[in-house]
N, C-alpha and C positions, 0 to 999 in steps of 0.2 A: 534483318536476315533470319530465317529460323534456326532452330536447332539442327546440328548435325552431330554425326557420330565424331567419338574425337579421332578415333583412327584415320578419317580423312583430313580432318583438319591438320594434322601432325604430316599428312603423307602432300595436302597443298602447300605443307609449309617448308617441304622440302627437307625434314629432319629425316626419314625413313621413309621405306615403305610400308603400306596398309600393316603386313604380315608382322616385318620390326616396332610398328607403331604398336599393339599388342601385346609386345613380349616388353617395352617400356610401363607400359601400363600395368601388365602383370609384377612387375616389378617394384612399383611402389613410386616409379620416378618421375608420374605426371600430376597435376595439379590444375584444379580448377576455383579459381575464387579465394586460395589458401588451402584447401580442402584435398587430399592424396586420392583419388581416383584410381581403381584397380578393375571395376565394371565394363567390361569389354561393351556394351549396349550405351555408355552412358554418352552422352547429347550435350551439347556447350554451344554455345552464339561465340564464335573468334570477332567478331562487330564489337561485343561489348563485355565478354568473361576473361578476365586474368587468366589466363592459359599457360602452361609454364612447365617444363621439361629441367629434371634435376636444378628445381631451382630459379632458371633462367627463362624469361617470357618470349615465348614465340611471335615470330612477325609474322605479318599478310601472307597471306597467300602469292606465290611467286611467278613469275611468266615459264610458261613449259620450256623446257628442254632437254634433247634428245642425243646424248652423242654416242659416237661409236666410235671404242680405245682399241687398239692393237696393243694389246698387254705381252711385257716382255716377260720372259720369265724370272725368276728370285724377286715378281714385285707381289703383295698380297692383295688380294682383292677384298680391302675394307676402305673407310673411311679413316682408320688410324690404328696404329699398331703398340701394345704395350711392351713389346722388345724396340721398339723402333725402326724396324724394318721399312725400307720403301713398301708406300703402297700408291693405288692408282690414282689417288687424288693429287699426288705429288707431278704426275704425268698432264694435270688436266691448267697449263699454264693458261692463264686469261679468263677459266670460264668463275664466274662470280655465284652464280648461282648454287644452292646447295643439292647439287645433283650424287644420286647415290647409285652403287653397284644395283642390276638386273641379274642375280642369281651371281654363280661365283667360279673364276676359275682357280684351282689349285696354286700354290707359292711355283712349284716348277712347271708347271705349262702354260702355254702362250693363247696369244691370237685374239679372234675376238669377243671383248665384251660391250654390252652394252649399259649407259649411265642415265637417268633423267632423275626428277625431283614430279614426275607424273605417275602418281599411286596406282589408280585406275588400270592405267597401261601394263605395271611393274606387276600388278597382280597375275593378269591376264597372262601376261610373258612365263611366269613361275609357277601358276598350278598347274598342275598334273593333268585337271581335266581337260584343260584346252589344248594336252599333247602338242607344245608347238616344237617341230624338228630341229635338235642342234646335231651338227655333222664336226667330228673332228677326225684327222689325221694322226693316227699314231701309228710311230717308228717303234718296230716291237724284234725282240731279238730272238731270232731263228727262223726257220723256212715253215712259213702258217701253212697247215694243208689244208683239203676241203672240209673234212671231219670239223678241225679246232672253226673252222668260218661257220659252220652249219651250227653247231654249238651256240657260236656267240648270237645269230640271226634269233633262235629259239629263245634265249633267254638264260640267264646264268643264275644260280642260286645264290644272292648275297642276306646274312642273317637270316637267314629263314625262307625267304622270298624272294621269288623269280621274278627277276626283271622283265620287260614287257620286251614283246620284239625290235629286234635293230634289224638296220639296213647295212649292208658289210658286206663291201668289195676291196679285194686287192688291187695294188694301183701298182704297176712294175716301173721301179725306177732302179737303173743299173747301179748306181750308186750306192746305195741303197742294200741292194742284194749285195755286193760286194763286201762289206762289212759283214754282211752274215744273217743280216735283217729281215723284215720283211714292212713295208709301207703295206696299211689297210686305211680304210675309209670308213666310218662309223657315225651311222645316224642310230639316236635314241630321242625317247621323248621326254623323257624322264630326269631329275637331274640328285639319283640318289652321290652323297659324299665319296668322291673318286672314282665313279662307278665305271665309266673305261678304263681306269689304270684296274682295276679290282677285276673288272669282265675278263680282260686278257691275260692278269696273272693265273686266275683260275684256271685258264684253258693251257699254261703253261708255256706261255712267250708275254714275258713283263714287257713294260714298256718304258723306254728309250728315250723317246721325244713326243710331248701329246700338245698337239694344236687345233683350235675350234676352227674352221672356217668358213662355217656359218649359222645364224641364230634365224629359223623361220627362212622368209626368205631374201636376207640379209647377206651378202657377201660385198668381199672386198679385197680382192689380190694386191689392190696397191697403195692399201696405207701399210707405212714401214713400224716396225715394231717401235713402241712407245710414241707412238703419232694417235691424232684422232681428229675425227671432226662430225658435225655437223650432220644428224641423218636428212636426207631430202623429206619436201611434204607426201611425196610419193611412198615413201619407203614408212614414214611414219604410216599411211593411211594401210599398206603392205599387214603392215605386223597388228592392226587392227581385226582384219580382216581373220576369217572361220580357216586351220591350216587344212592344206587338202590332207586327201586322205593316203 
């Protein structure tokens, strides 16, 4: 087999993705032959070089897979937590493989995430450039008028810099408005750290309850919070595929 870069071989082996493979490496915590590898470029044969991640030797390259969690909220979206906290791996009964989070939802917001051990994929899903659309629902407190909508559609100033445009409709649910709320509907493409719960404090209606309900185009009304399963071949070949525009 020739040489490959290690960031794929780490991302076929199911430890991280390409991006996480990287920041191991920067880190000091890979190894080839005995030798500490920190060379983002550097090349290994997994066929026949001791490959080893803090210590411990990576196995084969594993069979792809793809699921999609209904993430409840208070659980975190790692592989393991140094408070101890539930996270989504603790939701993922049965599956053997080492499948990892696709990008991250917040400890209190819900809904869906997507998990595989397929780098390739997990890149494509998470750069910026391939803008693939995630759409969440958040319950935000008080009556959003068109001003605070038209705002968030433009772009909202966080650290410095303006977020790219959203897509942002209100969704009237009596319920809802009865508390005092208001339900909005929020596509971005982007996935800067809180960046809806951040968009909508800016504009002066925080947010209440934030839920994804869909990645690209990926939906799922009816897995129940902390359920998941299996994406179709369809759906995988879906989130392959160029997002429209």
């Amino acid at each position: 087999m020739p040489a490959i870069r290690l960031q794929k071989i780490l991302a076929a082996a199911g430890l991280a993705s390409r991006r996480a493979a990287e920041v191991l490496m920067s880190q000091g915590r890979v190894s080839v032959n005995g030798t500490t590898v920190t060379e983002l470029g550097t090349k290994a044969d997994p066929g026949r070089d001791d490959i080893r991640v803090d210590g411990r030797r990576i196995g084969a390259a594993q069979a792809a897979r793809y699921l999609l969690l209904n993430k409840p909220p208070r659980v975190v979206t790692t592989r393991s937590d140094p408070q101890g906290r539930r996270t989504v791996m603790d939701l993922l009964h049965g599956v053997r493989e080492a499948v990892y989070p696709v990008g991250r939802l917040d400890y209190d917001s819900e809904g869906l995430l997507l998990l595989t051990n397929d780098g390739d994929l997990a890149a494509r899903l998470t750069h910026p450039r391939h803008g693939v659309l995630k759409v969440y629902r958040a319950e935000v407190r008080g009556d959003v008028g068109e001003d605070a909508i038209a705002a968030l559609a433009r772009g909202i100033v966080l650290d410095g810099a303006r977020t790219g445009r959203a897509e942002v409709r209100r969704v009237p649910v009596a319920a809802v408005a009865r508390r005092g709320h208001t339900l909005l509907e929020i596509g971005i493409r982007e996935g800067r750290n809180r960046q809806v719960r951040r968009m909508c404090e800016a504009v002066g209606h925080p947010v209440v309850r934030l839920e994804r309900i869909a990645i690209g185009p990926i939906r799922d009304r009816r897995l129940r919070p902390g359920q998941w399963r299996d994406l179709t071949a369809r759906e995988i070949e879906s989130l392959r595929q160029p997002p429209s525009s």
